[in-house]
N, C-alpha and C positions, 0 to 999 in steps of 0.2 A: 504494500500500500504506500504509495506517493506519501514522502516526506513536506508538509506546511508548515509556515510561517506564520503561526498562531496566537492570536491573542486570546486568553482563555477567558477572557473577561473576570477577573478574579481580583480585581484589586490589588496587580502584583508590586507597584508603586508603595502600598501599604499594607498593614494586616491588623484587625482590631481586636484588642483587647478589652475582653471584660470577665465581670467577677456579679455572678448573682445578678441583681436586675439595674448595674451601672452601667450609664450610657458610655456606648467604648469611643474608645479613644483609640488615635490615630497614633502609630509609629513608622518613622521611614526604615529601612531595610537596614539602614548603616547603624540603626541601634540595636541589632542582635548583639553587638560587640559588649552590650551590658549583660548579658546572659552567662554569666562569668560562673555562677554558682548551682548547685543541685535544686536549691529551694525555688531560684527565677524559673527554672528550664521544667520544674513540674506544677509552678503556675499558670504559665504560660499553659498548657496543655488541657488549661479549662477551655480553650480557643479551638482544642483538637475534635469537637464534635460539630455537625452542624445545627448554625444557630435559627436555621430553617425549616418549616414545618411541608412535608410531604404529602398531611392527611387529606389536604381540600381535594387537591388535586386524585390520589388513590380511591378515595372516599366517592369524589363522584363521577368515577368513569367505571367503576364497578355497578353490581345489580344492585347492590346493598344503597342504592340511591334509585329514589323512584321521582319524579312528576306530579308532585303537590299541586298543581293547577295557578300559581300565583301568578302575578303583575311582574314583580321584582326579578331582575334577573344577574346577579352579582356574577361580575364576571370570572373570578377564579373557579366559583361550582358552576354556572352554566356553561361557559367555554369548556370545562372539566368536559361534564355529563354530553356534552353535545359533539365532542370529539374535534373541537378545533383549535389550533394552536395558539397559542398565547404568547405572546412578542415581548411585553413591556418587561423589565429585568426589575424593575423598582415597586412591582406591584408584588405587596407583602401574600403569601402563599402558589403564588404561580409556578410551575416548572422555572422557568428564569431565576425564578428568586433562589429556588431551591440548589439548583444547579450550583451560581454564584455561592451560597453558603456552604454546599459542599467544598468547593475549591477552597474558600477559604479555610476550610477545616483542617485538610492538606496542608496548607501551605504550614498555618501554625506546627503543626508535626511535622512537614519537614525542615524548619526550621531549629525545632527542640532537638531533632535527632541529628542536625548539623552542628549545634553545642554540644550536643554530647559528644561525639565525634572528634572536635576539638578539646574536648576535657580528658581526652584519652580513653572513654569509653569504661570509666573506674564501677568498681560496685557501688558506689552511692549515686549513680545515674541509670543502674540497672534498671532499675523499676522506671523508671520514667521511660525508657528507652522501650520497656514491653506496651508500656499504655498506648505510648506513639505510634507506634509499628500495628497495634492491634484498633487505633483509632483511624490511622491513615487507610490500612482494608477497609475499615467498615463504610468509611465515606465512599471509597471507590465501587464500594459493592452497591450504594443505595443508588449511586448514577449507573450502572450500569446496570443495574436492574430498572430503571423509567426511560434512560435513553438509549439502551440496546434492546435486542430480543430476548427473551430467558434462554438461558441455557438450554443449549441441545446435544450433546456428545456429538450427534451428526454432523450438525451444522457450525459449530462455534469456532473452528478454526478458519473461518470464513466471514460468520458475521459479523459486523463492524462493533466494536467497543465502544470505549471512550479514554479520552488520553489518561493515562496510569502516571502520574506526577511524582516524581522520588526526588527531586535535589529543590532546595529555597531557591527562587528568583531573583535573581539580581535586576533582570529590566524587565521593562513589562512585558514583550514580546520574547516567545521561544519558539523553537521547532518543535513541533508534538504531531504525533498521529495518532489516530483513533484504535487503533491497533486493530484486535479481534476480540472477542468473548471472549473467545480459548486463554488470549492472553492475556486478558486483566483478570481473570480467575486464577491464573499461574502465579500471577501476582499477589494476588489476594491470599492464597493461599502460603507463600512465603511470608509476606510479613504476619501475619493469623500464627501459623504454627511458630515461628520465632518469638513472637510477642508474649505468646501467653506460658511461659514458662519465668519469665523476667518480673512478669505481675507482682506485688505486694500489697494485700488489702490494708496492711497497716501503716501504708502511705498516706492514705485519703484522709480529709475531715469529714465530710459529707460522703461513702463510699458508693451511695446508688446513684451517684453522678459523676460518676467513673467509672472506667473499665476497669472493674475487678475480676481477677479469677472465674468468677462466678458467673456474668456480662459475656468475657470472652467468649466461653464454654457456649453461654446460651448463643452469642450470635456466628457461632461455628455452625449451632447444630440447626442455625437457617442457612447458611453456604452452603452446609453438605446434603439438606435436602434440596437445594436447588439443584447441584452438580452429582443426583443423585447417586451419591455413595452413602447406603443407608445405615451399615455397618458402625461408620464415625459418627452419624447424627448419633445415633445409641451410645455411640462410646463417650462424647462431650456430655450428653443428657446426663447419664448416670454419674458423671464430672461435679457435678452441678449439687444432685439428690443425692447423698452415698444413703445406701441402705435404706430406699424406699420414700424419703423424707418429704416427698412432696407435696402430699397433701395439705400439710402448714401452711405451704407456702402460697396455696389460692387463694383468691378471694373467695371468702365467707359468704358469699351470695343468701346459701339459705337459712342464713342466722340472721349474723350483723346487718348485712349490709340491708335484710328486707326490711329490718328496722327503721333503716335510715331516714329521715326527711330528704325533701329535695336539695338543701342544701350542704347538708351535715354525708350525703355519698357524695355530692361534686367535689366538696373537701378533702374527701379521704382516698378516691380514686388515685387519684397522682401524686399520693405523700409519698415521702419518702419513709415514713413510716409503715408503709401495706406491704407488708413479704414479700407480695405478689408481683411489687415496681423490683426488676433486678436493674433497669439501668434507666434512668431519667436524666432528657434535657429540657433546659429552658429556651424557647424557641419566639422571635417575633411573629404573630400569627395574630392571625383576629376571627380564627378558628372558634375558640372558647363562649364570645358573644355573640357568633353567625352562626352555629350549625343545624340550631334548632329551628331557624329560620328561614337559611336557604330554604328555597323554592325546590330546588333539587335534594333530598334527602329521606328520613323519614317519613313517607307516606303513607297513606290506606294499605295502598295494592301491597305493602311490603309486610303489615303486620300480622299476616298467616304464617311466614314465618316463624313467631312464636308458638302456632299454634301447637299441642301435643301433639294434634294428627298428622302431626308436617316432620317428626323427628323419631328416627328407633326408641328412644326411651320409650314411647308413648307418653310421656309427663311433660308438665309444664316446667320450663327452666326460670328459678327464681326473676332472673333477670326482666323477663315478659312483665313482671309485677312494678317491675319499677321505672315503666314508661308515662314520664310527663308529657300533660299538654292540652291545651280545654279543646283545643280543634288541631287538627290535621297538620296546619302551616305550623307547627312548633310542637310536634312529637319529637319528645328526646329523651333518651335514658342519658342523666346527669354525671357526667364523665369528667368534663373542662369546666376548667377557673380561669376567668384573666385574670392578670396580673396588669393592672395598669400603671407605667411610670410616668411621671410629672417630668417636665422638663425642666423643672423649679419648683420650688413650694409651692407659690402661689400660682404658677401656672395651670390652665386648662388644657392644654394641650401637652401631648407625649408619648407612646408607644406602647402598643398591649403586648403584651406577653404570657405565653401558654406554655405549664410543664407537661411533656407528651414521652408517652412511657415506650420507650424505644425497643426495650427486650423487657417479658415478663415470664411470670412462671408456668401460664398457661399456656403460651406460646413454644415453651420446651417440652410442657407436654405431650402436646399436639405436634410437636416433629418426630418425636421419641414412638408416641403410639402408629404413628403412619409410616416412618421407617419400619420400623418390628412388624408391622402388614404388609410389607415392601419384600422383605425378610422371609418371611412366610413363618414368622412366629405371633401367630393370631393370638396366641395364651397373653403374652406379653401385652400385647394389644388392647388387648378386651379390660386386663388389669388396670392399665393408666385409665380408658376411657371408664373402668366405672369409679375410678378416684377423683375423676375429673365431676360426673356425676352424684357422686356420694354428698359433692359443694354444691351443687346447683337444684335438683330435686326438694320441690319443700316436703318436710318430714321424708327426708329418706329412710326406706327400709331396705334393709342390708340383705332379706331374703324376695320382697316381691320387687324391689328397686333395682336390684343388683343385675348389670349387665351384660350380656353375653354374644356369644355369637350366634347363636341362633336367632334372639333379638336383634340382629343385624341383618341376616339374610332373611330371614320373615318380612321385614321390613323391605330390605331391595330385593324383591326375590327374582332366580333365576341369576343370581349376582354369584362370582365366587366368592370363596373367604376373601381374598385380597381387595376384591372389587368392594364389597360388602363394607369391609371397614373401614375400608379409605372415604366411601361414601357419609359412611355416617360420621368422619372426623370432618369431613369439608361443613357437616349439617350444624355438628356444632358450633365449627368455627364462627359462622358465617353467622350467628348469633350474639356468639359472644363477644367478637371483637367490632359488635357494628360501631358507627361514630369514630371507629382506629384507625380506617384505612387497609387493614389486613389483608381482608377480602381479595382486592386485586393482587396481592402476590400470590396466591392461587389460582386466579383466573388467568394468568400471563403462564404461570409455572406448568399449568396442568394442559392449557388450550382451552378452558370453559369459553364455549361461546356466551354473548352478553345480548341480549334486549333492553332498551331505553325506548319506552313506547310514551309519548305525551298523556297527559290529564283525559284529555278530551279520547284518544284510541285512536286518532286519525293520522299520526306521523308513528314511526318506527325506524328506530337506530338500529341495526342488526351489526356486530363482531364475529364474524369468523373464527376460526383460530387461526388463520394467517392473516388474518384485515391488518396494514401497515399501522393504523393509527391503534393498535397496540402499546406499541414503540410512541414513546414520546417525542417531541420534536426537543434538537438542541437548539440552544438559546440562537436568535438573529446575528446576534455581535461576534459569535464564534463561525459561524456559515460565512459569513462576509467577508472575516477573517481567513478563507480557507478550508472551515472541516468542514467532511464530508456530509448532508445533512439527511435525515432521514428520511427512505420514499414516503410518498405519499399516492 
C-alpha cells in the first residue's frame, strides 16, 4: 500500500493534559524535556485513554436504536442511525471527534514510552511503560474496529487498517499508511501481550481508571474474541475471576439496583465504586443529557425486547423494570450523569462530561461464555450464562431458574449446541448493554444484518453484512491529507 504524507489531524503541534474534570491545557512538544521523572511520565498517562465518547455514534447505527417518530433531529444520533457521514471534527461525539481523541491518546503514550526510553527503561518506569503499551492497543483497537472492517482471518491481510502510531511527533505532518487489519492486530497484539505483565495495581490512586491487570485481561478477552482465538479469550477471562469469582463482581440488578430511584442507579452505574466498572473514563460527551431524548433510540418497537417471551430464560430481566419515561420520546434505563464544568465560577457556560464504563464485568463474561460455545464446551457455557442470570432474574431460583442447554435449544430450536448459545448470549447482551453502544460490536463482529425502519413504516435502512457503511468513514482532514478513505 502506497506510502502518504499524512496529517492525522491529531493535534501533533500539541497534546492536552488533564486530570479529572480540569480544563486541559496546552503543551508544545519541546516540553516533554520536563518528563524527567517516574511520577511526570505516569501522570501524564491519565492522557493515554480517549477522552472521546464512541457510544452516540455505536449506539445509533445498531438495532438497539429505533425511530421515536420526533421533530428533533440531532445530528451525531441521526446522521449515526441514518448511515451518513459526519465531517465536522469539533462536533463533540461524532466519528471525527472520536477518531481525533483516539490519536490523541496515542500520542500521550507514545510520548511516556519515549521518556521512559530515555530514563533507561529502569524498574521504577516498568509499570508505567505496561499501562502505555496496553493503552496505546487499546486506542488503536477502538479505530480500527469503527474505521476498518472486523476482523476476518480471510480477509484482513488485505483490508485496509488505520495508521498504527508508535514514535511522538515532532511536526505535524508524517508519512503513515493505513496498513491492513492483519497489521494493526499484529500490532495490537505486541504491545497487549508486553504491557500486561509490567502492570502494577498498586501504582494507581483511583485504579478503575486505569489499566490494571484486571482492565488488561478484560480488554484482551474482547481482541481475542474479535480475532477469534477463543482459547485466550478463556485464558484472560479466568485472569480476571480466579476461582469462579464473578459473580460479585455484577451488577446487582435483582437486588440493589431494582431498588434504586431514578437517580440514586444513574449515580451508581458508573462509580467507581460498582465491581462491575473494571475500567472507566471521563469522556467530553453530551451523551448523558441527550440519550433519552434523541429521536433515534429507545423506542416502542424496541421494548419486546425485554419481553420474557423474546429471551431463553423465559423470565423477565431485572433491568426491563427499570425503564424510565412518561412517553416514548425519553424511555431510558438511567445509566449516564453529566458532569458539567464551568469555565469559571460564575460562568454559565463550559463543557459536559460523561464517565463511560469502557470494560466491565459483564462484558468478560459474555466473551468467556461464547468462547467456551466456540470451544465446544457448552458445560462451561451454560455455567457463566446462568451466573450471569442468577443477577438479573427477580427472585431467582437456583432449581426452576437455573439454566441450561436445553433451555437454549428449546428456545432456538433446530439450532446446535454452539449455535444455541451463542444465540442466547447475543439475547442477553443486547439487553443488557442497551444505552453502551455494545451492540454494534457484535453486529460488525458476527455480520448481523440491521433494519432502521422510520416511525411512520414507510422508509427502510437495510445493512447487509457487506453494506460498506458498516465501516465508518475517516475523518475529511485525513482523506485530503492523502489516506485512503472508505468505499462507499
Amino acid at each position: 500500500m502506497k506510502s502518504r504524507k499524512l496529517i492525522l489531524y491529531i493535534a501533533l503541534s500539541n497534546i492536552f493534559f488533564a486530570t479529572g474534570c480540569n480544563k486541559f491545557l496546552e503543551h508544545q512538544p519541546d516540553d516533554r524535556t520536563e518528563l524527567n521523572n517516574a511520577v511526570k511520565v505516569a501522570e501524564l498517562l491519565a492522557n493515554a485513554y480517549p477522552h472521546g465518547n464512541y457510544i452516540t455514534m455505536a449506539e445509533s447505527m445498531s438495532d438497539n436504536a429505533g425511530d421515536k417518530g420526533g421533530t428533533t433531529r440531532e445530528l451525531p444520533n441521526s446522521s449515526a442511525w441514518n448511515y451518513i457521514d459526519q465531517v465536522n471534527p469539533n462536533e463533540i461525539d461524532s466519528p471525527p471527534y472520536y477518531w481525533n481523541a483516539c490519536y490523541k491518546a496515542i500520542a500521550a503514550a507514545n510520548y511516556a514510552l519515549e521518556a521512559i526510553d530515555k530514563a533507561g527503561n529502569t524498574e521504577e518506569y516498568a509499570a508505567s511503560r505496561g499501562e502505555a503499551l496496553v493503552a496505546r492497543a487499546y486506542a488503536h483497537f477502538m479505530l480500527v474496529t469503527f474505521f476498518s472492517k472486523a476482523y476476518d482471518p480471510a480477509t484482513a491481510k488485505t483490508d485496509p487498517g488505520i495508521p498504527y502510531v508508535t514514535q511522538p511527533q515532532k511536526v505535524v505532518e508524517g508519512n503513515y499508511t493505513r496498513g491492513t487489519v492483519a497489521s494493526v492486530y499484529t500490532n495490537i497484539e505486541k504491545d497487549l501481550t508486553e504491557g500486561i505483565p509490567l502492570i502494577k495495581n498498586n501504582k494507581y490512586v483511583v485504579p478503575k481508571y486505569h489499566f490494571t491487570t484486571q482492565a488488561a485481561h478484560a480488554f484482551a478477552t474482547r481482541f481475542y474474541l474479535f480475532k477469534k482465538e477463543y482459547a485466550k479469550v478463556v485464558e484472560h477471562a479466568d485472569a480476571i475471576f480466579p476461582g469462579g469469582t464473578v459473580e460479585e463482581n455484577l451488577r446487582p440488578w435483582n437486588t440493589i439496583y431494582n431498588s434504586l430511584g431514578y437517580y440514586e442507579l444513574q449515580a451508581i452505574y458508573t462509580n467507581s465504586t460498582e465491581p462491575a466498572n473494571i475500567l472507566l473514563q471521563e469522556a467530553q460527551s453530551v451523551w448523558g443529557r441527550s440519550y433519552a431524548s434523541y429521536n433515534y433510540g429507545l423506542s416502542s418497537s424496541l421494548l419486546p425486547i425485554f419481553n420474557p417471551a423474546n429471551n431463553p430464560s423465559g423470565k423477565q430481566l431485572a433491568m426491563a423494570n427499570s425503564i424510565f419515561g412518561a412517553t416514548e420520546m425519553v424511555y431510558n434505563i438511567p445509566k449516564f450523569k453529566e458532569h458539567f464544568v464551568k469555565e469559571s465560577i460564575n460562568a454559565t457556560i463550559g463543557d459536559p462530561y460523561n464517565m463511560v464504563p469502557l470494560l466491565t464485568a459483564e462484558e468478560v463474561l459474555f466473551n468467556r461464555a461464547e468462547a467456551n460455545a466456540m470451544l465446544g464446551n457448552s458445560a462451561q457455557a451454560v455455567t457463566d450464562l446462568d451466573r450471569y442470570l442468577s443477577k438479573r432474574i427477580v427472585n431467582y431460583s437456583t432449581t426452576a431458574d437455573k439454566f441450561s442447554l436445553e433451555k437454549a435449544k428449546g428456545f432456538y430450536q433446530n439450532s446446535s449446541d454452539k449455535d444455541a448459545l451463542v444465540s442466547s448470549i447475543l439475547t442477553f447482551k443486547r439487553m443488557e448493554f442497551m444505552h453502551e453502544g455494545m451492540r454494534w460490536f457484535d453486529i460488525i463482529r458476527l455480520k448481523i444484518p440491521i433494519e432502521h425502519v422510520s416511525a411512520n413504516g414507510k422508509d427502510k435502512i437495510t445493512l447487509g453484512a457487506d453494506d460498506p457503511r458498516r465501516v465508518v468513514q475517516i475523518p475529511q482532514d485525513a482523506i485530503a491529507a492523502g489516506l485512503e478513505a472508505n468505499p462507499r
